[in-house]
Structure formats: structure tokens, C-alpha cells
N, C-alpha and C positions, 0 to 999 in steps of 0.2 A: 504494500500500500504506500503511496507517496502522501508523506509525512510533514505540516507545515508547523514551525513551532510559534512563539510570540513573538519573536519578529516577521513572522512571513503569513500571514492571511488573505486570502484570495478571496475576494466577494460575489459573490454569489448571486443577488437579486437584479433581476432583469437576464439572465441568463437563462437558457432553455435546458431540461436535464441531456438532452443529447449535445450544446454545446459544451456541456460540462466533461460529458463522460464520453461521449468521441476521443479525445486527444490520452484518456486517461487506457480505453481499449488496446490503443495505438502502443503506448508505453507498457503498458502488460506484456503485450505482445512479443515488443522487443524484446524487454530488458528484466522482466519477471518470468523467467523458465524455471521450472525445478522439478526433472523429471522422474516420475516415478513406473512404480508398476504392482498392482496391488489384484490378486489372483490372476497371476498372468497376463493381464492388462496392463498397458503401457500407455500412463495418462500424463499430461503435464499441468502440477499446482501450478498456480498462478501468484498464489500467497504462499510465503516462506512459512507462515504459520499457519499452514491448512487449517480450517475450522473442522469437526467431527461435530455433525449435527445427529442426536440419537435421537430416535422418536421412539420412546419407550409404548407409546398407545396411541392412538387414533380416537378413543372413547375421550370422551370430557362429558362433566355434569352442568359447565355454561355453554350458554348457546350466542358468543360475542356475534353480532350480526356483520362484524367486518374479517371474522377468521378464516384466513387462506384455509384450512381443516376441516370447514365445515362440509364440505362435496363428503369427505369421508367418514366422519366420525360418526359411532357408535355406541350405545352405554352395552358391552360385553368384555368378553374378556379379550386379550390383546392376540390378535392372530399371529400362528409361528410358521413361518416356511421351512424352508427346506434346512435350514440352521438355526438352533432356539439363539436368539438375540443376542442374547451376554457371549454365549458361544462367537458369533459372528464378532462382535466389537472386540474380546479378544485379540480376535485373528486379523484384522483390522489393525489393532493398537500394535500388535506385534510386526504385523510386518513394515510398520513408519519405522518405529525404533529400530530397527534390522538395516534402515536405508536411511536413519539418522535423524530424522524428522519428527521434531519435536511439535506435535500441534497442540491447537484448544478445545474444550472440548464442551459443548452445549449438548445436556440431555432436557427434552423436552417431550411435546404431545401435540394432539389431545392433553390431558393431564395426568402425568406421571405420577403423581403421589395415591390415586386410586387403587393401585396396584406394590400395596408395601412392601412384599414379599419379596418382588419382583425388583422393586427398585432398590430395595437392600441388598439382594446380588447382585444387580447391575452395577452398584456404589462400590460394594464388594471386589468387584473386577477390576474398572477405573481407577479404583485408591489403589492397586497392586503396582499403577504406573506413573503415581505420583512421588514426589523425590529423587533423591542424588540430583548430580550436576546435568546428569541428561533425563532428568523426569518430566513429566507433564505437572504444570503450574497451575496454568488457567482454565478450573472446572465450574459452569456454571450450571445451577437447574433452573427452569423457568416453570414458575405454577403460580394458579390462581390461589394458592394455601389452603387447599382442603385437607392437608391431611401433614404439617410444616413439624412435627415429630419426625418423621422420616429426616428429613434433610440435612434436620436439625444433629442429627447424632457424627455427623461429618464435618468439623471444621476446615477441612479444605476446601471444604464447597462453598462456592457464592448463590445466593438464593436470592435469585429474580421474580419480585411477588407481583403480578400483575395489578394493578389498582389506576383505572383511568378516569376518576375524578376521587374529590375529599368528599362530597358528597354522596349518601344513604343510597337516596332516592334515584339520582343519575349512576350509580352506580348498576344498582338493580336495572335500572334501564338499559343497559351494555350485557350484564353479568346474565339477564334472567333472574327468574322465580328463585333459583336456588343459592341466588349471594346471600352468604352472611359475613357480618363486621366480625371484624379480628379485635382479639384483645392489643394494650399497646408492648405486650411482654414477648408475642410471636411475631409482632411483625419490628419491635426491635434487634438491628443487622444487620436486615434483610433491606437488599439492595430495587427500592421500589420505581416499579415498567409505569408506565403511561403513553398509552395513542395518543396525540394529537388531534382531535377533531374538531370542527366548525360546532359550534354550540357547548361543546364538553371542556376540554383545556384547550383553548386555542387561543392566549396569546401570554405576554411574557408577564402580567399581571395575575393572569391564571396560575402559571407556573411556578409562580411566587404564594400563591394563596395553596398549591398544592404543597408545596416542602412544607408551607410553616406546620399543616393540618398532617403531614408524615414527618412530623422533626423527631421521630424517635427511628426512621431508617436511615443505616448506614451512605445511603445514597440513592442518586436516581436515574431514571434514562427516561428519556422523553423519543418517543420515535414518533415520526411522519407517519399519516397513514399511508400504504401502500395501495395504490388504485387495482382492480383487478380486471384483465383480459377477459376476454369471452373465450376463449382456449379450453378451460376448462369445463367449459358448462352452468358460472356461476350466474345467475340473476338475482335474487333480493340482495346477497353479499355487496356484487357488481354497484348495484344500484345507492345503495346504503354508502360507501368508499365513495361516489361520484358525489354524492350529498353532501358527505362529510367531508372531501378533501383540504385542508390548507396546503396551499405552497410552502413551504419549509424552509424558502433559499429566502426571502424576506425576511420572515422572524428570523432566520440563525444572523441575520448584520445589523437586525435590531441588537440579540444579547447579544454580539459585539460590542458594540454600543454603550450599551448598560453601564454603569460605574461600580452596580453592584456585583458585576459579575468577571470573576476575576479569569481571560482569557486562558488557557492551558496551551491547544492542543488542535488542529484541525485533520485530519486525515482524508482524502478524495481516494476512491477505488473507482473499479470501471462500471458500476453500476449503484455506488453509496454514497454517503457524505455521513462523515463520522465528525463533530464534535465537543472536545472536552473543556468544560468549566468549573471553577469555585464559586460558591455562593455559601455566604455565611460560615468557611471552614470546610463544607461539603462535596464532596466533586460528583457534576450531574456531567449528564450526556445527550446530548440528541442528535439522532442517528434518522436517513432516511434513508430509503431502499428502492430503487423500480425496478421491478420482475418482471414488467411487461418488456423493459427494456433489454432485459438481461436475456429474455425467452428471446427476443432478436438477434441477440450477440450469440448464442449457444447455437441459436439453428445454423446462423449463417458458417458457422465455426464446423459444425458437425458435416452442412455441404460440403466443405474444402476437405473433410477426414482429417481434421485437426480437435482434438479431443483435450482439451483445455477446462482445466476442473478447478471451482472458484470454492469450493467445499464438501466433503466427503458426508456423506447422508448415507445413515443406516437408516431403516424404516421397519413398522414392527412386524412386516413378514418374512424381515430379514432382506431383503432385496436392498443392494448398495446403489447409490447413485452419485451423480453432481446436482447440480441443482434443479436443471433440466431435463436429465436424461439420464437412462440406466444405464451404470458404468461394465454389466453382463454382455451389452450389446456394443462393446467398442471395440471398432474393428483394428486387426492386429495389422501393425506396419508392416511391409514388406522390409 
């Protein structure tokens, strides 16, 4: 990822995400190779620190109206293909470390804490590869906190608690019937998520009235909502993201701006915009993503037979991918 620190911030508003991320594709291209080969497939990261995306389940008990997940999700139990899960991220985590690659690791859902049993051997496995000088550092979980005992017994783990407003009632209105409030004892640590949306949190006032009402989380992330294609089949989701959308590249030169907000850190990829600030001691984040764009960059990439992988994704039938495409089906170079 090209890295800008406080002296070098690039602005963003009035800029289109394709003039943004055109030039950043281009420089992946180049100058970010690092090739691997992971079950005899021969892929090239793009990030020196691959992300490992685990989807421990597909099942969630909210029904957020903007979740990429929802085409799939189920309340059962987690389907297993052809390698039970933990098995597969093993073999997975073993063979980076074999070819030296130390990446991060995001286990998520649907909602992983559903399945305790399940995500205590999976935690089980993961901590086997954490530590010494070549260990894995960066483990996070992301859950709405239905069930924050689990996660809680790992202190290596960073705990991403979903909450996209301070508010009961707007809450329930995102979450569904089955939000319930957190005491302030579980969600003190815990590194707290918020969407961005037109109505919900959506400007730097909000985002201020949301830390003070979470001032017992270790910190926070603020992401863009991500608009979604028709690709997939989505319609009320589709619909609801086109609703809700803010521009992101405006308000992030606002908190630039801010006095209260003590600059960190910018990072541009070829499909993101990462970020990093102080506020009050704190350090927040806001992070935006287009998939739609990214779904362009992958196909056009997969035309040429150039197999360019921006994140490793296990999914709960066990089937490995990148972000766009099953990494089973990349054809072997001559």
C-alpha cells in the first residue's frame, strides 16, 4: 500500500474514485509483486501483508440492510466442504510461513461468535501462529457482540464490535429486532466499527457525538458505505447503499481540517482509502472500499490470465479465494 505520513497528504474531494485509484492499479502493478503459490496455484499478492479474510459462518442473527452477506446468510449451522475450516486455514497459515509471509488476519461472518465451539478452535489454531520474530501480529474479529466471552479469553485478539450509531433506536433500525445494548464492561477494549451513512453518522459532528457516547472503546473505525453492483443479485441491499451513500473523499479533508483531530497517517490502495487519526488520545480510522471497482480490476486482470490477489479468503465451505474469484480455478502458467 502507498503510504503518506504528516507531511505528505493528498486531497481527495472533487476527485472521482477511478481518478484516484487508476494510477494506484498502475503502481501495484508495477512495483507490488510478491509471488506466491498456495495448493499448487501460482498467485501474485499485491500487499506485502496479505490480509486472511476467515468467514467463520454465513448465518448472522442481524439482518444490517446494507450487508455485502446478506444474498447468503442463514441462521444454521456453518457448512463444511470438502476441508473442515480450521483444517483448511491451517494449511493456508502454513504454507505463507513456508514462503515467508507474514500476513493479517481478519476472522469474520455472518457472525462468528454464534458458533463458540467452533471459534475456540479456530482461535485455537490462529494463536499457534502468533509470536516469535516471524509470527503473525495482526488478529482481528469483527462481531456485532452476541456472544464477546469468546473473544474475550484471547488477548491477542483485536475485537471489532460493530455499532453504527450511539443511539437505541437507530441502532435497532440497522441491527433489526434482535439488537440488544451492551453493558459498558464488554464493550470496554473493544475497538468500535461504524458505517457511514446519510441520516445515521454522517458527518464529523456525528462522529464526535459517536466516540464521546463509546468513550469506554479502545478505539474506532469509521468506514464509507460501500455501494453494491447488480452482479450479485442484490436489490433492497443495492437500493438501501444508493440511499444511504456519503462521499467519503469530502468529509476525510474536512477531518483534515479539524484542529481537533490530530493527523496520523493516510494510506491509498488500488481500490481503498485508509485513514489514520487522534482525537482526544484515541486513534480512529476511516476507511473506504469500492468493490464495484475492484470487481473491474479483477475481471479485467483475470482476461489477461494474470491472477493478482489483493486478499486470501477462506469461506465457511472451505473454498479459498481472492476477493473476486476462486483461487481452485487459476489457471497454471505455462
Amino acid at each position: 500500500m502507498r503510504i503518506f505520513n504528516k507531511d505528505w497528504r493528498i486531497t481527495l474531494g472533487g476527485k472521482t474514485d477511478e481518478e484516484i485509484f487508476t494510477p494506484e492499479v498502475h503502481y501495484y502493478r508495477t512495483h507490488n509483486q510478491y509471488p506466491v503459490v498456495l495448493f499448487g496455484k501460482p498467485i501474485t499478492n499485491v500487499y506485502k501483508r496479505i490480509n486472511v479474510q476467515i468467514l467463520l459462518t454465513r448465518a448472522c442473527n442481524f439482518k444490517c440492510p446494507f450487508c455485502i452477506e446478506n444474498d447468503g446468510m442463514t441462521l444454521g449451522k456453518p457448512t463444511e466442504g470438502k476441508y473442515w475450516l480450521p483444517l483448511l486455514v491451517r494449511q493456508v497459515l502454513t504454507q505463507y510461513k513456508e514462503q515467508n509471509i507474514t500476513p493479517t488476519i481478519s476472522i469474520t461472518g455472518g457472525e462468528p461468535t454464534l458458533f463458540p465451539d467452533k471459534l475456540y478452535h479456530l482461535l485455537d489454531i490462529v494463536g499457534s501462529f502468533v509470536g516469535g520474530t516471524d509470527g503473525i501480529k495482526f488478529i482481528n474479529i469483527n462481531t456485532n457482540g452476541t456472544n464477546l466471552n469468546v473473544p474475550k479469553d484471547f488477548d491477542w485478539l483485536r475485537i471489532n464490535l460493530s455499532r453504527h450509531h450511539y443511539g437505541v433506536d437507530q441502532n435497532k433500525s440497522i441491527f433489526g429486532p434482535n439488537y440488544k445494548t451492551l453493558t459498558n464492561d464488554l464493550i470496554e477494549g473493544t475497538n468500535l466499527q461504524c458505517v457511514l451513512m446519510r441520516g445515521y453518522i454522517d458527518s464529523i459532528k456525528e462522529m464526535k457525538e459517536y466516540m464521546a457516547a463509546y468513550s469506554m472503546g479502545a478505539g474506532y473505525s469509521f468506514r464509507g458505505l460501500t455501494t453494491l453492483d447488480n452482479q450479485k443479485g442484490y436489490s433492497s441491499e443495492a437500493l438501501f447503499t444508493q440511499e444511504r451513500f456519503i462521499d467519503i473523499k469530502p468529509l476525510l479533508d474536512e477531518i483534515a481540517k479539524d484542529p481537533e483531530f490530530e493527523f496520523i497517517q493516510q494510506k491509498i490502495g488500488d481500490h481503498y482509502i485508509y485513514e489514520i487519526y487522534k482525537y482526544k488520545g484515541k486513534v480512529f480510522r476511516v476507511v473506504y472500499s469500492n468493490f464495484a471497482w475492484l470487481r473491474k480490476v479483477e475481471a479485467e486482470e483475470r482476461n489477461r490470465n494474470v491472477w493478482n490477489s489483493r486478499a486470501t479468503i477462506i469461506h465457511p465451505n472451505a473454498v479459498y479465494s481472492g476477493w473476486t474469484y476462486d483461487l481452485n480455478r487459476v489457471h497454471t502458467r505455462a
